[in-house]
N, CA, C and O atoms as CSV, one atom per row, in Angstrom:
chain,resi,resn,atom,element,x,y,z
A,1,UNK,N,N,-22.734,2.944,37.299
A,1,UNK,CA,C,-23.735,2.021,37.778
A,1,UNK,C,C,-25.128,2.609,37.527
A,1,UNK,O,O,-25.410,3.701,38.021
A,2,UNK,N,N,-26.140,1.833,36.671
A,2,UNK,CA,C,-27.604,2.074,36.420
A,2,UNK,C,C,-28.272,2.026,37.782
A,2,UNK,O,O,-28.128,1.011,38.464
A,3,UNK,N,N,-28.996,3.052,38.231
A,3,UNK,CA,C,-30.048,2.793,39.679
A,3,UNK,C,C,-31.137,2.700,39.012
A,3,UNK,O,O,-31.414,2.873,37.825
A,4,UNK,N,N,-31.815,2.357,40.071
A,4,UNK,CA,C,-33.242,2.123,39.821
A,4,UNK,C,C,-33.845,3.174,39.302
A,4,UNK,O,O,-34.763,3.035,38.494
A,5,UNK,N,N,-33.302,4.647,39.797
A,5,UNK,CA,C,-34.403,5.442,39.303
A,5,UNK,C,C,-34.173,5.988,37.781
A,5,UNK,O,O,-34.966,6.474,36.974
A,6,UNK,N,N,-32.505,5.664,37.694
A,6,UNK,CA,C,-32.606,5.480,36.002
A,6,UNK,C,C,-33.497,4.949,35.083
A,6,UNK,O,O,-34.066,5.459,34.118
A,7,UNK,N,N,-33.529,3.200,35.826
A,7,UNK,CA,C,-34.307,2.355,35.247
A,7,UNK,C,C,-35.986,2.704,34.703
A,7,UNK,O,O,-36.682,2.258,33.791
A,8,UNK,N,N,-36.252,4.024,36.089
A,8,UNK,CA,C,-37.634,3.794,35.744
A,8,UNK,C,C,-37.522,5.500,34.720
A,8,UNK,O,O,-38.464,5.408,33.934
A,9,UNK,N,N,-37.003,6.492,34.532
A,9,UNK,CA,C,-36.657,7.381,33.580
A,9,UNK,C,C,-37.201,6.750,32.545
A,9,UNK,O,O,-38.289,7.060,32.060
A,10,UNK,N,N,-36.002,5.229,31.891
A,10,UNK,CA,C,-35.797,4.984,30.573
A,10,UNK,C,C,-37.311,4.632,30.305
A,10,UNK,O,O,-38.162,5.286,29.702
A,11,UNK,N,N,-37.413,3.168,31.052
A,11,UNK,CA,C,-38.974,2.133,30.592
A,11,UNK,C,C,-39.883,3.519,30.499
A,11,UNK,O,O,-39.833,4.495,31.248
A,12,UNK,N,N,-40.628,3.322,29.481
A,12,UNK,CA,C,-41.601,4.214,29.153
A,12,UNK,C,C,-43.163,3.891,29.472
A,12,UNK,O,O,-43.369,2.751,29.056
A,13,UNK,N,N,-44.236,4.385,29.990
A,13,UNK,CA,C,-45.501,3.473,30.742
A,13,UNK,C,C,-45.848,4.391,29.966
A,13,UNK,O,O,-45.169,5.254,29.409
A,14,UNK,N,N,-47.573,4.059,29.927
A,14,UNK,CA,C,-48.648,5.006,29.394
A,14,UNK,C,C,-48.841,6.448,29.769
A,14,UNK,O,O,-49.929,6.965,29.517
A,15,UNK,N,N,-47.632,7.337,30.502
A,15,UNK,CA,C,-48.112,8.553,30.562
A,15,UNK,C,C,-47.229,9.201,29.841
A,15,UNK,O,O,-47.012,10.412,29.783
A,16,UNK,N,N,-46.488,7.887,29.024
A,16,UNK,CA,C,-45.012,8.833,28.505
A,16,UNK,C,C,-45.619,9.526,27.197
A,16,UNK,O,O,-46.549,9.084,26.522
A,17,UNK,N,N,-44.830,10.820,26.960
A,17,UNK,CA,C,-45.511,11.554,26.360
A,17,UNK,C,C,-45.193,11.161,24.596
A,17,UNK,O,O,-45.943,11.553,23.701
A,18,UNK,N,N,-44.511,10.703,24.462
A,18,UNK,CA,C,-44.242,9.873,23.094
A,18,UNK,C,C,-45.106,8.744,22.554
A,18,UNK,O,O,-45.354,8.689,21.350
A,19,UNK,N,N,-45.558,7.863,23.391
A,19,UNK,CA,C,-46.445,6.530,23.375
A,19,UNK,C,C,-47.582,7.052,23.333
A,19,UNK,O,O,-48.345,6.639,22.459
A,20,UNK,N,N,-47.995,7.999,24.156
A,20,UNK,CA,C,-49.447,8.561,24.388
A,20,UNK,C,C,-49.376,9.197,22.809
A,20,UNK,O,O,-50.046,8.516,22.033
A,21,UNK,N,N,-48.735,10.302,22.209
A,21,UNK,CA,C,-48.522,10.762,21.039
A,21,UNK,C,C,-49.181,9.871,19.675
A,21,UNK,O,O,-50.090,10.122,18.883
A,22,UNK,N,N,-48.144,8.606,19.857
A,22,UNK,CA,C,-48.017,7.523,18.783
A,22,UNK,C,C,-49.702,6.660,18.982
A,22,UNK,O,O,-50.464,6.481,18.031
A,23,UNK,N,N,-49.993,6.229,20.408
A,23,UNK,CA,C,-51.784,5.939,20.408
A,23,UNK,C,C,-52.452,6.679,19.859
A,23,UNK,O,O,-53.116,6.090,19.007
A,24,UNK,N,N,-52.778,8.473,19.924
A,24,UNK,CA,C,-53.579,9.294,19.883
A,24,UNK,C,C,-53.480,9.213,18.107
A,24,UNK,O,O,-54.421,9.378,17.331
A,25,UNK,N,N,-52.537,9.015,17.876
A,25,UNK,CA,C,-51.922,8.867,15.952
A,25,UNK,C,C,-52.798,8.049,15.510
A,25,UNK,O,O,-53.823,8.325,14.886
A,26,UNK,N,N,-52.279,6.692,15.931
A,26,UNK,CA,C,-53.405,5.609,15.590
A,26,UNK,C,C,-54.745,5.435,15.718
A,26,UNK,O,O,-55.459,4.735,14.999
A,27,UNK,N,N,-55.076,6.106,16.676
A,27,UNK,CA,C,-56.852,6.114,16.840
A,27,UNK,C,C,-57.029,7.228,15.932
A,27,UNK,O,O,-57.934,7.146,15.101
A,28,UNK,N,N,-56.686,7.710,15.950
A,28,UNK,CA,C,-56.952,9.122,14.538
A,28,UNK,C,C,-57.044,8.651,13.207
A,28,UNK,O,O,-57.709,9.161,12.306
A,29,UNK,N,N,-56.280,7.572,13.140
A,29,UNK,CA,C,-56.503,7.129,12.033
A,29,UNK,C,C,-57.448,5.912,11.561
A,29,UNK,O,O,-57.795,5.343,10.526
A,30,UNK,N,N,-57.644,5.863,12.918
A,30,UNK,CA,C,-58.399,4.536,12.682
A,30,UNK,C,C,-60.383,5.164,12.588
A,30,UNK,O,O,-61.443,4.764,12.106
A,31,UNK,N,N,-59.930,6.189,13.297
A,31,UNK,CA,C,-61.315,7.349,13.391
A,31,UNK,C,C,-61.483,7.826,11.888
A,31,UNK,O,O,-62.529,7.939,11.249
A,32,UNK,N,N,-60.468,8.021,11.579
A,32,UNK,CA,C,-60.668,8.844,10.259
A,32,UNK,C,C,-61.392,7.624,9.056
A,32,UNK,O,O,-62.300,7.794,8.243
A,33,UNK,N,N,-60.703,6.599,9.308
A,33,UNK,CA,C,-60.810,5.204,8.266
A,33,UNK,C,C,-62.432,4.877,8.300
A,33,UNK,O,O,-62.977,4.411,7.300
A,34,UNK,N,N,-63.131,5.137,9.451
A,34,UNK,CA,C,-65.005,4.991,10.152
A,34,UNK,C,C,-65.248,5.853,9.433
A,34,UNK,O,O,-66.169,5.737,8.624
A,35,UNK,N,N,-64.518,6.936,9.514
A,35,UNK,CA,C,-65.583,8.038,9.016
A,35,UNK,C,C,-66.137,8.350,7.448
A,35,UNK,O,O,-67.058,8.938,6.882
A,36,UNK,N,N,-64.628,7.341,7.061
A,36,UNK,CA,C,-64.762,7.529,5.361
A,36,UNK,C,C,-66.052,6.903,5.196
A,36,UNK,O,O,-67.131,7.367,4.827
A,37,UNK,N,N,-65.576,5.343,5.674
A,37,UNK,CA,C,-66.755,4.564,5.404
A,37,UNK,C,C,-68.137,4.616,5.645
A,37,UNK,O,O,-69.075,4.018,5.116
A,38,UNK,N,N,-68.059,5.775,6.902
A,38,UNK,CA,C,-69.731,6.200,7.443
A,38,UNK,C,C,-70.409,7.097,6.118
A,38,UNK,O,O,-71.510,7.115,5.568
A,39,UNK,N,N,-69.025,7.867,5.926
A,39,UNK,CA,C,-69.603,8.833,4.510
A,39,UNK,C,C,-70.020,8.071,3.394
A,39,UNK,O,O,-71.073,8.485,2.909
A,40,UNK,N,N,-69.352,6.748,2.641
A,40,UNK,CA,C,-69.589,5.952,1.680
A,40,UNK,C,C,-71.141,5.957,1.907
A,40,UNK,O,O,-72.072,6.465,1.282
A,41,UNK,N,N,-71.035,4.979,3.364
A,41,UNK,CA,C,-72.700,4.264,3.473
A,41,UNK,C,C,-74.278,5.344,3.222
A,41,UNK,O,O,-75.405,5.098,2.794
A,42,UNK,N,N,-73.556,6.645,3.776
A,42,UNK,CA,C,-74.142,7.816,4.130
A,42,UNK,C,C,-74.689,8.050,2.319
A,42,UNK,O,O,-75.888,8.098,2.046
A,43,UNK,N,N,-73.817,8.147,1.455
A,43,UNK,CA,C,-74.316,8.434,0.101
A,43,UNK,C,C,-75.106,7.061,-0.416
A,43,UNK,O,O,-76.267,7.053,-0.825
A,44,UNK,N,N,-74.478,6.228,-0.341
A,44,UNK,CA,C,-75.234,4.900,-0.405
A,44,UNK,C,C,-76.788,5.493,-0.211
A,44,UNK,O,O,-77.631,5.859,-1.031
A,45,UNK,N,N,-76.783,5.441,0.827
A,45,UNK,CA,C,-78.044,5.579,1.353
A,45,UNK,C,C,-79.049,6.530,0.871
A,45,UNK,O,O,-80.246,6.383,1.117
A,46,UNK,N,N,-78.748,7.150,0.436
A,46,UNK,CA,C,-79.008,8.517,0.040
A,46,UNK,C,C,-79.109,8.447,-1.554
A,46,UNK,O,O,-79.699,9.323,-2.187
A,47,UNK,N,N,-78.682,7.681,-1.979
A,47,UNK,CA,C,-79.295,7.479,-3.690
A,47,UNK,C,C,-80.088,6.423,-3.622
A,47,UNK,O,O,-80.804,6.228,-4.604
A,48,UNK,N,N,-80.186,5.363,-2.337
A,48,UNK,CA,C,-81.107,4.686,-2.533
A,48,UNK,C,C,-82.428,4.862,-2.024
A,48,UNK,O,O,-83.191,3.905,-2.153
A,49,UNK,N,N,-82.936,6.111,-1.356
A,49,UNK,CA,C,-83.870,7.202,-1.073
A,49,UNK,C,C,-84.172,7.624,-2.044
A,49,UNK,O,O,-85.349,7.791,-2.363
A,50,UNK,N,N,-83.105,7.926,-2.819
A,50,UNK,CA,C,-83.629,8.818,-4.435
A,50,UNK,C,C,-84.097,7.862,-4.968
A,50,UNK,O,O,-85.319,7.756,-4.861
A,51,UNK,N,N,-83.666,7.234,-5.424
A,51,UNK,CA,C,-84.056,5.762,-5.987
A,51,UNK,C,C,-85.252,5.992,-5.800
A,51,UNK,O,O,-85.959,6.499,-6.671
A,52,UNK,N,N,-85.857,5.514,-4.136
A,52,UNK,CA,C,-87.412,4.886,-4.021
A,52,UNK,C,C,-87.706,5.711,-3.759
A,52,UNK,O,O,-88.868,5.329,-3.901
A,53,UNK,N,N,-87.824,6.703,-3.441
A,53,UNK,CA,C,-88.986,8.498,-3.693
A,53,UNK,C,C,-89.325,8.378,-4.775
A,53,UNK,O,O,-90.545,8.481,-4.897
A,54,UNK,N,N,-88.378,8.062,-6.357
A,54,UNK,CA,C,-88.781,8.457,-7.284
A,54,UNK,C,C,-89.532,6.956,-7.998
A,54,UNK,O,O,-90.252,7.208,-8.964
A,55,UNK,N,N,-89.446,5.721,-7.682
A,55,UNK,CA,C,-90.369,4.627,-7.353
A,55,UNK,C,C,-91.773,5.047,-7.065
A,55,UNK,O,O,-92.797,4.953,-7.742
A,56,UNK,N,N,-91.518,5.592,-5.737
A,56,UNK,CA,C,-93.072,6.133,-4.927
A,56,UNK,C,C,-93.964,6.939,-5.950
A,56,UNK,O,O,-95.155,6.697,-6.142
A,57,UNK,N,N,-93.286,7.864,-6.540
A,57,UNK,CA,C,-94.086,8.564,-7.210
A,57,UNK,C,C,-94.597,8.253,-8.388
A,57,UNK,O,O,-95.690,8.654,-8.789
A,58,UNK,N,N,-93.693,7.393,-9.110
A,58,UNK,CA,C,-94.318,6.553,-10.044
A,58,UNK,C,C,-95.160,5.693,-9.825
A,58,UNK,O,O,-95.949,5.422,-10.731
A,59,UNK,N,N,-95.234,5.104,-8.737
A,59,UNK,CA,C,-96.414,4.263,-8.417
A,59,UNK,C,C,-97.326,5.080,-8.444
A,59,UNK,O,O,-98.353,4.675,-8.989
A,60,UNK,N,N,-97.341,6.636,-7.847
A,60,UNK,CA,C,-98.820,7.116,-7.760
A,60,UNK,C,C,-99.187,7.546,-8.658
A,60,UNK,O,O,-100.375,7.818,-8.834
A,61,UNK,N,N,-98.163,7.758,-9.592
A,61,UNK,CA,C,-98.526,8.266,-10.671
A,61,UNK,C,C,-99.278,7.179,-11.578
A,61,UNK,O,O,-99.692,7.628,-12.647
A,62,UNK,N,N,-99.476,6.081,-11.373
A,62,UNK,CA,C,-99.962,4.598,-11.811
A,62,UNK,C,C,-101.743,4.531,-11.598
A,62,UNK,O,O,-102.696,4.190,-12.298
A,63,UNK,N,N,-101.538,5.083,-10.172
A,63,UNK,CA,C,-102.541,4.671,-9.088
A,63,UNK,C,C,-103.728,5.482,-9.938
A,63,UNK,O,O,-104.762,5.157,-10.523
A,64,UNK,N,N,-102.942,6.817,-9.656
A,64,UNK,CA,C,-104.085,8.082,-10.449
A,64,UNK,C,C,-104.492,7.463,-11.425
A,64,UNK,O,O,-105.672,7.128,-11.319
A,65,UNK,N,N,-103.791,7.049,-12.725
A,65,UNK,CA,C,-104.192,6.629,-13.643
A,65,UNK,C,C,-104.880,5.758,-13.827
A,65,UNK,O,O,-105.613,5.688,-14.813
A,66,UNK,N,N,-104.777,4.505,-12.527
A,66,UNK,CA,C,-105.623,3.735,-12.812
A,66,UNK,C,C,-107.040,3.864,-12.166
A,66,UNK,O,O,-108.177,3.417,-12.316
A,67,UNK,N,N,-106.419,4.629,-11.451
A,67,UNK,CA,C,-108.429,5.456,-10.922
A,67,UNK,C,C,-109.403,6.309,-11.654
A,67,UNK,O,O,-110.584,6.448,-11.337
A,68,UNK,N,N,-108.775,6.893,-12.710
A,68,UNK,CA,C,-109.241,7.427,-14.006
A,68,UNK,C,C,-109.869,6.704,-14.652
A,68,UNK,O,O,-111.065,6.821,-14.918
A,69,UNK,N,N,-108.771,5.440,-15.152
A,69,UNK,CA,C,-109.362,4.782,-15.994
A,69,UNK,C,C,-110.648,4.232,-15.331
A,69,UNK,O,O,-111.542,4.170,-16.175
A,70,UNK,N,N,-111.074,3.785,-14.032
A,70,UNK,CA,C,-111.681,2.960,-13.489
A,70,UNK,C,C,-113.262,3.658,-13.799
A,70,UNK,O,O,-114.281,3.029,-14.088
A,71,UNK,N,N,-113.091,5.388,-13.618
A,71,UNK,CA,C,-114.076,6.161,-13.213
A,71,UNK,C,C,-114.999,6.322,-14.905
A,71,UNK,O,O,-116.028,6.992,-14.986
């Protein structure tokens, strides 16, 4: 005969140490999956800085010139 306190052994709740295991898995991975993408955006970002730094300087390099010419 199954008793109750069998019953509650088997059913497994959130402190069981297997379930807690298998969550901590999944958020790990789901952490890891952000992070790629934070890194993508992160270079993204970061050549498009290079990009317009090297914009910027060509503009001034414009500017000078055209203040030369002006003078």
């Amino acid at each position: 005969m199954v008793t109750e306190e069998d019953v509650k052994r088997v059913v497994r709740g959130p402190s069981d140490l297997e379930e807690r295991i298998e969550q901590l898995m999944k958020q790990k991975e789901i952490l890891k999956s952000a992070c790629r993408k934070a890194g993508h955006r992160i270079e993204e970002l970061e050549r498009d800085n290079l990009t317009l730094a090297k914009e910027i300087d060509r503009l001034n390099e414009y500017v000078q010139i055209m203040e030369l010419e002006k003078r």
